[in-house]
N, CA, C and O of each residue as an XYZ file, in Angstrom:
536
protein
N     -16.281      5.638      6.677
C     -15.721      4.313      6.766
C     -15.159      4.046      8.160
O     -15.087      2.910      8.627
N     -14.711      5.296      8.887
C     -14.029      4.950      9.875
C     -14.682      5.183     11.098
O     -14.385      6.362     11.291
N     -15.491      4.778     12.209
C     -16.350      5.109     12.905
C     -15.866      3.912     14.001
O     -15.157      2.923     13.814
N     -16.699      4.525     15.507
C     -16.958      3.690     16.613
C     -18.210      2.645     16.838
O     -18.399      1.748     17.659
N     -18.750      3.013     16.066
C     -20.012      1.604     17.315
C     -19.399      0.881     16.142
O     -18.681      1.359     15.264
N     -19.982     -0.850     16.351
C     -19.374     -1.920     16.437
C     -19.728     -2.538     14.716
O     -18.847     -3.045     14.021
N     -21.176     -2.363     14.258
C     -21.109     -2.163     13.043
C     -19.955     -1.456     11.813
O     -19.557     -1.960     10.763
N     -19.715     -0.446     12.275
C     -18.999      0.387     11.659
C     -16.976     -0.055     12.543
O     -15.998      0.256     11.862
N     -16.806     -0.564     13.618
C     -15.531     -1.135     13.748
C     -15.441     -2.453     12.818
O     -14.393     -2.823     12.291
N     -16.614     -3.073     12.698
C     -16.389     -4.302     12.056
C     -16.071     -4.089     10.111
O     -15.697     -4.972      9.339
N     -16.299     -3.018      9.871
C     -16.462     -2.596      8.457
C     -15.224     -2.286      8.570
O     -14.533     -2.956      7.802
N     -14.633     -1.543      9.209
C     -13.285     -1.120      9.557
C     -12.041     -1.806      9.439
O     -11.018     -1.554      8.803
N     -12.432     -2.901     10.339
C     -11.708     -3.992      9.891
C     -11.634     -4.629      8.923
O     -10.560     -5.033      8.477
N     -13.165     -4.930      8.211
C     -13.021     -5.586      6.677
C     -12.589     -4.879      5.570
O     -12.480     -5.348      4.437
N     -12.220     -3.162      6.086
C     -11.390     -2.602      4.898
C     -10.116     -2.679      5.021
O      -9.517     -2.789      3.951
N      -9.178     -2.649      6.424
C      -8.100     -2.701      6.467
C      -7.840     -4.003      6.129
O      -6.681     -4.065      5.719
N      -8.415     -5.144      6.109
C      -7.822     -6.410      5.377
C      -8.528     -6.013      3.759
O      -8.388     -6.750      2.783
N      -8.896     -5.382      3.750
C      -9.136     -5.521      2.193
C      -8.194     -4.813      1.661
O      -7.681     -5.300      0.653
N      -7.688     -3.510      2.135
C      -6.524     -2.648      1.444
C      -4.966     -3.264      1.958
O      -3.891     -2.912      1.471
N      -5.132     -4.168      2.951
C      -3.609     -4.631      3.319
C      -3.548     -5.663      1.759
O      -2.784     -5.271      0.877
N      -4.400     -6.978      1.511
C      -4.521     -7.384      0.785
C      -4.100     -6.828     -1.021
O      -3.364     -7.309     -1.883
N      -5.096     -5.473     -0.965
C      -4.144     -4.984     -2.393
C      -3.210     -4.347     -2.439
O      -2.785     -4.239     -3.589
N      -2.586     -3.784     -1.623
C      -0.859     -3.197     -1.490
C      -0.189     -4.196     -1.198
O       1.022     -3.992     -1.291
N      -0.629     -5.740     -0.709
C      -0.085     -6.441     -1.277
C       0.846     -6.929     -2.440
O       2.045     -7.023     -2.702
N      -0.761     -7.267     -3.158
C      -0.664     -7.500     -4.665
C       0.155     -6.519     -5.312
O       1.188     -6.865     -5.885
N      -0.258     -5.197     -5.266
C       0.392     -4.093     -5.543
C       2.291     -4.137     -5.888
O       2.937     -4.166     -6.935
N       2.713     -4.123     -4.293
C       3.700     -4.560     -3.930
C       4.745     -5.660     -4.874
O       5.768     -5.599     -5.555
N       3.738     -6.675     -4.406
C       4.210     -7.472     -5.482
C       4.538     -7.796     -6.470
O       5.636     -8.274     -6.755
N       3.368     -7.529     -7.382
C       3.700     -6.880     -8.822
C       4.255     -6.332     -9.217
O       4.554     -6.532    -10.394
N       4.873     -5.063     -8.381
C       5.906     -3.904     -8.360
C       7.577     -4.925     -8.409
O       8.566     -4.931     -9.143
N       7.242     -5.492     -7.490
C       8.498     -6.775     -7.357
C       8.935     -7.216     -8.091
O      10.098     -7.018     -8.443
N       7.829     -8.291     -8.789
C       8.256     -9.105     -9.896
C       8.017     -8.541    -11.440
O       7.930     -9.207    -12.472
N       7.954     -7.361    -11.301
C       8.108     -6.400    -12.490
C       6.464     -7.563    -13.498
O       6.486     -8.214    -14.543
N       5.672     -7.372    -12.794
C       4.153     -8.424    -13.356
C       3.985     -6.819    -14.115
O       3.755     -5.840    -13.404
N       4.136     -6.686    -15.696
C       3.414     -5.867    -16.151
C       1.992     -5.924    -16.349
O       1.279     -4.921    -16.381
N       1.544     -7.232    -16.497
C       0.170     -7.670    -16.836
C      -0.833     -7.096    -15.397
O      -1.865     -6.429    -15.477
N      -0.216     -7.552    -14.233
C      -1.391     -7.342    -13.269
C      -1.363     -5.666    -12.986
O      -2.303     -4.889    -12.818
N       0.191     -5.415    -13.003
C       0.017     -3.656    -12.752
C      -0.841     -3.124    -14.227
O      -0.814     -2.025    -13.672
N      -1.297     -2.960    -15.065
C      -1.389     -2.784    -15.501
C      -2.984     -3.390    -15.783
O      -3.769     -2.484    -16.063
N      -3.412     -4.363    -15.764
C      -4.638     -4.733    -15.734
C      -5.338     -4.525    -14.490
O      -6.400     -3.925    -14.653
N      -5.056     -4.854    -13.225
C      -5.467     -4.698    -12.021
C      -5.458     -2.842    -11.591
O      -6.389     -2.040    -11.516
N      -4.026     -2.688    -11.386
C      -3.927     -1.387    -10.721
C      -3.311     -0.185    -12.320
O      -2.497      0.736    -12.257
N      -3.721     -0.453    -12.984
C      -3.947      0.743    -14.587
C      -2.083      1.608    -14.522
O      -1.689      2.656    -15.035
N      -1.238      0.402    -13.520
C       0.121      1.234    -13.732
C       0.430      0.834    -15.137
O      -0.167     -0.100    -15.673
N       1.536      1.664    -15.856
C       2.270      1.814    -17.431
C       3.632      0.930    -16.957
O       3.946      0.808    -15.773
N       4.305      0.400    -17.955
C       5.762     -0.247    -17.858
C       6.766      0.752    -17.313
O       7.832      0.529    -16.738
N       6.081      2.113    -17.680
C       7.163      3.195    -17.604
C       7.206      3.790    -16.516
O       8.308      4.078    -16.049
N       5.771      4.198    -15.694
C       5.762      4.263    -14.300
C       6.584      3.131    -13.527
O       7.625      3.506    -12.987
N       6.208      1.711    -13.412
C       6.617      0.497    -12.902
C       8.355      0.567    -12.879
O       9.037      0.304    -11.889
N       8.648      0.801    -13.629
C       9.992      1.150    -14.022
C      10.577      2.308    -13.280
O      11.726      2.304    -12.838
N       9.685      3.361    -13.157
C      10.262      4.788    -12.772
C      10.174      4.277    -10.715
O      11.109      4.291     -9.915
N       8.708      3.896    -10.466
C       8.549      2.914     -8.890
C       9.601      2.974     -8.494
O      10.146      3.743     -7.702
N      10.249      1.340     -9.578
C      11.953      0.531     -9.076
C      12.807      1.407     -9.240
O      13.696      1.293     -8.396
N      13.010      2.485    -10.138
C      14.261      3.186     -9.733
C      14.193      4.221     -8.885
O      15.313      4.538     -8.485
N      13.051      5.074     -8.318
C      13.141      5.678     -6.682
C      13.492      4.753     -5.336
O      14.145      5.024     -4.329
N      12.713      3.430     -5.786
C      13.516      2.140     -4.986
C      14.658      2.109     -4.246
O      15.034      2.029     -3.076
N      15.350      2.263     -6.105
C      16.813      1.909     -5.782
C      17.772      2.756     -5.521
O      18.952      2.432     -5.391
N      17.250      4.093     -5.413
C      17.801      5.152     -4.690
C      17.685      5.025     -3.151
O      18.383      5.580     -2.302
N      16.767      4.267     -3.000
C      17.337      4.437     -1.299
C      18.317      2.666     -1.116
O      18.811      2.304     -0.049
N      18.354      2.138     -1.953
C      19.458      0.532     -1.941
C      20.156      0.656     -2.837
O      20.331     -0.471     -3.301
N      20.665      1.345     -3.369
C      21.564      1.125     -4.431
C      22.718      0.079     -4.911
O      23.094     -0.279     -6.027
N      23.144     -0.279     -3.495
C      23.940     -1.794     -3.877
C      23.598     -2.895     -3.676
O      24.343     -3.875     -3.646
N      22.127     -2.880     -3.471
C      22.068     -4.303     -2.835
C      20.893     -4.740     -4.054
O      20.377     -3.886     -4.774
N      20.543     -6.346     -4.159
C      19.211     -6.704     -4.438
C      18.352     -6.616     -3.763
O      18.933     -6.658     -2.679
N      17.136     -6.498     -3.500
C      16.155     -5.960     -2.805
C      15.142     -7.386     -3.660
O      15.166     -7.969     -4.744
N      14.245     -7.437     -2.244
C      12.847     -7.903     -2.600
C      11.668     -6.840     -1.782
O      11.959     -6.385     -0.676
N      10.746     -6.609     -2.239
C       9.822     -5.512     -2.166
C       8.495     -6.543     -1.117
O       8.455     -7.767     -1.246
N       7.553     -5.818     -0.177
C       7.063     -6.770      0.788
C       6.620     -5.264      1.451
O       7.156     -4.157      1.498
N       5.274     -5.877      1.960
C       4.627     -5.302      3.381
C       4.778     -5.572      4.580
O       5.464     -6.523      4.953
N       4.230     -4.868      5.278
C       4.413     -5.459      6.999
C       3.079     -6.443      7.162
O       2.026     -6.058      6.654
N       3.130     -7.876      7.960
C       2.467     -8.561      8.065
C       1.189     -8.072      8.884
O       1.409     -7.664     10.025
N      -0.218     -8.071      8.384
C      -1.948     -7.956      8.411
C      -1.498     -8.260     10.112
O      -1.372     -7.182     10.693
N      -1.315     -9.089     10.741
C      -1.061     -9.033     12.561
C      -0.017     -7.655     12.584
O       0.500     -7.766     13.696
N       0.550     -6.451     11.968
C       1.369     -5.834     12.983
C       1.034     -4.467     12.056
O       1.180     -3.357     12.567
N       0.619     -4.599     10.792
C       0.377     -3.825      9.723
C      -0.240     -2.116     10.258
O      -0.005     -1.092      9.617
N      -0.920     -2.164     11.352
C      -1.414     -0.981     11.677
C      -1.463     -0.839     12.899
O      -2.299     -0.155     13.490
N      -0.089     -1.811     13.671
C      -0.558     -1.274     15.244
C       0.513     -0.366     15.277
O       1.091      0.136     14.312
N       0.783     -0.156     16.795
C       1.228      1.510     17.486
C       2.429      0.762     18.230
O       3.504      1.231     18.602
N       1.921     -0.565     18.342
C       2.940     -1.146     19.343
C       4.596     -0.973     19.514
O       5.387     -0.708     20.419
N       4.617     -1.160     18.660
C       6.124     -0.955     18.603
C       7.183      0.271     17.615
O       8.339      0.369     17.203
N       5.880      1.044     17.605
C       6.841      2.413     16.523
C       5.415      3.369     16.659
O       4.257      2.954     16.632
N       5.894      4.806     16.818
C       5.285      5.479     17.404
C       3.908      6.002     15.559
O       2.821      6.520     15.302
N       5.124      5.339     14.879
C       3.763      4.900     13.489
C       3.659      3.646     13.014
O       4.517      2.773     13.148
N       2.558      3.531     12.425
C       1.847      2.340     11.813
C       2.389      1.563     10.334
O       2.236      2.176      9.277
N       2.876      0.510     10.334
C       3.209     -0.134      9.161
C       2.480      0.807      7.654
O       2.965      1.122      6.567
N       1.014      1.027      8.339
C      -0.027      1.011      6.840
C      -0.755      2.195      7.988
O      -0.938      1.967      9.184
N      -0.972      3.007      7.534
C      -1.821      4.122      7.973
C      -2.933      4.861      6.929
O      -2.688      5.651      6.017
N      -3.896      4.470      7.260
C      -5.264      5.001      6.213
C      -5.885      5.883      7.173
O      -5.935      5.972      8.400
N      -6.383      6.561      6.075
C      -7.260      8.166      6.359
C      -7.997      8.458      5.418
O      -7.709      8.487      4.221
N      -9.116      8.719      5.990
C     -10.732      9.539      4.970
C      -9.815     10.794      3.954
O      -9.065     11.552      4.568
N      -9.903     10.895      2.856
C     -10.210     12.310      1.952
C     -11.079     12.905      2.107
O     -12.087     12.424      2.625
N     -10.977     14.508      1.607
C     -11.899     14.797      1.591
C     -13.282     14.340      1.049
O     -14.391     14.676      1.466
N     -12.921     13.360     -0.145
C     -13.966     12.723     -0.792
C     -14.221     11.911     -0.344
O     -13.333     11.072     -0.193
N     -15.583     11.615      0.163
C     -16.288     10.535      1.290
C     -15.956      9.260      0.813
O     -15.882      8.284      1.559
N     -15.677      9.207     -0.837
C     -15.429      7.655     -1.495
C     -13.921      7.768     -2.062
O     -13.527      7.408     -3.172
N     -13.251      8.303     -1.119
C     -11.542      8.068     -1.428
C     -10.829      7.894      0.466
O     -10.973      8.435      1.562
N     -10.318      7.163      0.046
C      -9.313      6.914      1.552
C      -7.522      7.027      1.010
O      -6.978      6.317      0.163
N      -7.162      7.679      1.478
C      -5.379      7.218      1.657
C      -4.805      6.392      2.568
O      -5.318      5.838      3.540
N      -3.610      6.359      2.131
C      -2.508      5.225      2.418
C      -1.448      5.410      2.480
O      -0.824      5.527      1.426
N      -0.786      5.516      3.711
C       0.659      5.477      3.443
C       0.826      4.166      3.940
O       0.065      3.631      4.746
N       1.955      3.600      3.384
C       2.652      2.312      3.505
C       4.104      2.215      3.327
O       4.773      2.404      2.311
N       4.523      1.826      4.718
C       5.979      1.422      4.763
C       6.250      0.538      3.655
O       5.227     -0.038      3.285
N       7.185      0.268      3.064
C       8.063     -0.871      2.124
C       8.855     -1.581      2.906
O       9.389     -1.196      3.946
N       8.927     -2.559      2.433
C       9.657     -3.621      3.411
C      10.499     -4.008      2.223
O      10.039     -4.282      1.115
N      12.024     -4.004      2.620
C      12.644     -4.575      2.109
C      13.502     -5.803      2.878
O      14.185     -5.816      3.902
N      13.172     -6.727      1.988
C      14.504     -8.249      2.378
C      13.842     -8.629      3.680
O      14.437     -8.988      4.696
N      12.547     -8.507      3.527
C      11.806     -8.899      4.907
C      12.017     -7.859      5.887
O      11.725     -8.419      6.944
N      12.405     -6.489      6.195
C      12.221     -5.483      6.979
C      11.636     -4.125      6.969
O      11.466     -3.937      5.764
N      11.280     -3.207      7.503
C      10.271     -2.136      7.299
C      11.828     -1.416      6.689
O      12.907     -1.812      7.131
N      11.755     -0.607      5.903
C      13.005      0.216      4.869
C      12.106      1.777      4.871
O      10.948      2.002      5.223
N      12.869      2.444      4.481
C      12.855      3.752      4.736
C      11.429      4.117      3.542
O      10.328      4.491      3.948
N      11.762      3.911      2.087
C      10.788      4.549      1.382
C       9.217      4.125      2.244
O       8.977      3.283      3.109
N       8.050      5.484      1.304
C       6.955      4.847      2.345
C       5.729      5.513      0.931
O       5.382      6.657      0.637
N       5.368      4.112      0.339
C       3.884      4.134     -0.533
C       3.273      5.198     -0.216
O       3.120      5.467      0.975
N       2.825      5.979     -1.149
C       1.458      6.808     -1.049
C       0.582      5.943     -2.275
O       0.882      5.638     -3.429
N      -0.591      5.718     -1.470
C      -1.583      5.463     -2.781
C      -3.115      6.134     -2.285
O      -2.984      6.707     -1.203
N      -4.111      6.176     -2.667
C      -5.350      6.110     -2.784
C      -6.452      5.049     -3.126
O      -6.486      4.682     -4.301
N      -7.451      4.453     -2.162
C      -8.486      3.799     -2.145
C      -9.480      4.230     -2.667
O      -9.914      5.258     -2.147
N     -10.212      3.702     -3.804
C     -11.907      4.237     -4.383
C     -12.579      2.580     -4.461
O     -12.135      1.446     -4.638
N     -14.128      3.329     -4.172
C     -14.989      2.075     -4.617
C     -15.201      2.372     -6.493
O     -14.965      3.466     -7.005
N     -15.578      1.410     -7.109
C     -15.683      1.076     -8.054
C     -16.661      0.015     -8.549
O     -16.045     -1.050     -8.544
N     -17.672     -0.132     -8.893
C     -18.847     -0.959     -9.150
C     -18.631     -2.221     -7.945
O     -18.540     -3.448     -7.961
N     -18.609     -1.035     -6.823
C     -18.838     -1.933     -5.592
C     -17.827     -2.680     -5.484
O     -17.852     -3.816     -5.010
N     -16.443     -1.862     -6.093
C     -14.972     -2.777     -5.145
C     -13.835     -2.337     -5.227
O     -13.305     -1.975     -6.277
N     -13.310     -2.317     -4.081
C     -12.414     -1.350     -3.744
C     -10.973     -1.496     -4.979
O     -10.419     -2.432     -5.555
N     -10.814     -0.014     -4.943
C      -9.233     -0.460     -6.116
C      -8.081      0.883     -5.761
O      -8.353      2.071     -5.589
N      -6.788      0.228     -5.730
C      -5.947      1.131     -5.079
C      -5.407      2.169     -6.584
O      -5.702      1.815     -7.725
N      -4.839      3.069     -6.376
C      -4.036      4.301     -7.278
C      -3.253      4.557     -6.748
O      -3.224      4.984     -5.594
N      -2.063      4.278     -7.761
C      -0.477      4.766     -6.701
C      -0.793      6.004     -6.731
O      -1.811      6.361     -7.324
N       0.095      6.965     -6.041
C       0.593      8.055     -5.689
C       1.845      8.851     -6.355
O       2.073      9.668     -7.247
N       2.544      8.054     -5.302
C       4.249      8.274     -5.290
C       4.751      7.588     -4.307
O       4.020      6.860     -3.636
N       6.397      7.731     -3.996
C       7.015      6.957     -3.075
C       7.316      8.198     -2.539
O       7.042      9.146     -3.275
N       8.026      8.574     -0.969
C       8.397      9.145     -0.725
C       9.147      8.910      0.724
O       9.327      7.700      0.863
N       9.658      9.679      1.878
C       9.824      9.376      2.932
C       9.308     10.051      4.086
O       9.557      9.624      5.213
């Protein structure tokens, strides 16, 4: 997936907007406690979703929190932090990619940081949490 000549940069790019796009959703859902889409979309349980928000709230414990990515313009550059909002990498399995992903809380990059996994699937990509971690 991840290659130099220009064919293969351009694919590159149409995956990193395709996986910024579902850690999005992801994200989101995680947010607004959407059991339906975690659960129909990304195959999370109420009880995982639940278990997510409370590693969450171990790193905020007093505050309300809203849950959020780093914006598709800054999501994977170098520019300004010696790591990447969203950082993907090949598995060993030619049809799995990882993910780590900063969390943004209250509109800022926050300490916890997404692990998930990318697979194709009758020709379309679908994310698998991981864990949270730092």
């Amino acid at each position: 997936m991840f290659g130099t000549n220009r064919n293969q940069t351009e694919a590159n790019e149409k995956f990193r907007i395709h996986a910024h796009k579902l850690l999005g959703e992801f994200v989101r859902a995680i947010d607004k406690c959407d059991q339906q889409e975690l659960k129909g979309q990304f195959d999370v349980s109420e009880a995982l979703a639940e278990e997510i928000l409370e590693i969450i709230r171990e790193y905020h414990p007093r505050e309300k929190f809203s849950l959020g990515i780093a914006p598709l313009e800054s999501a994977f550059s170098t520019e300004k932090s010696t790591r990447p909002n969203i950082e993907l990498f090949e598995m060993n399995d030619r049809n799995k990619w990882g993910a780590e992903c900063v969390l943004w809380v209250n509109g800022n990059p926050s300490e916890p940081i997404l692990h998930v996994e990318f697979f194709e699937q009758a020709s379309d990509l679908k994310l698998q949490y991981k864990y949270i971690g730092s």
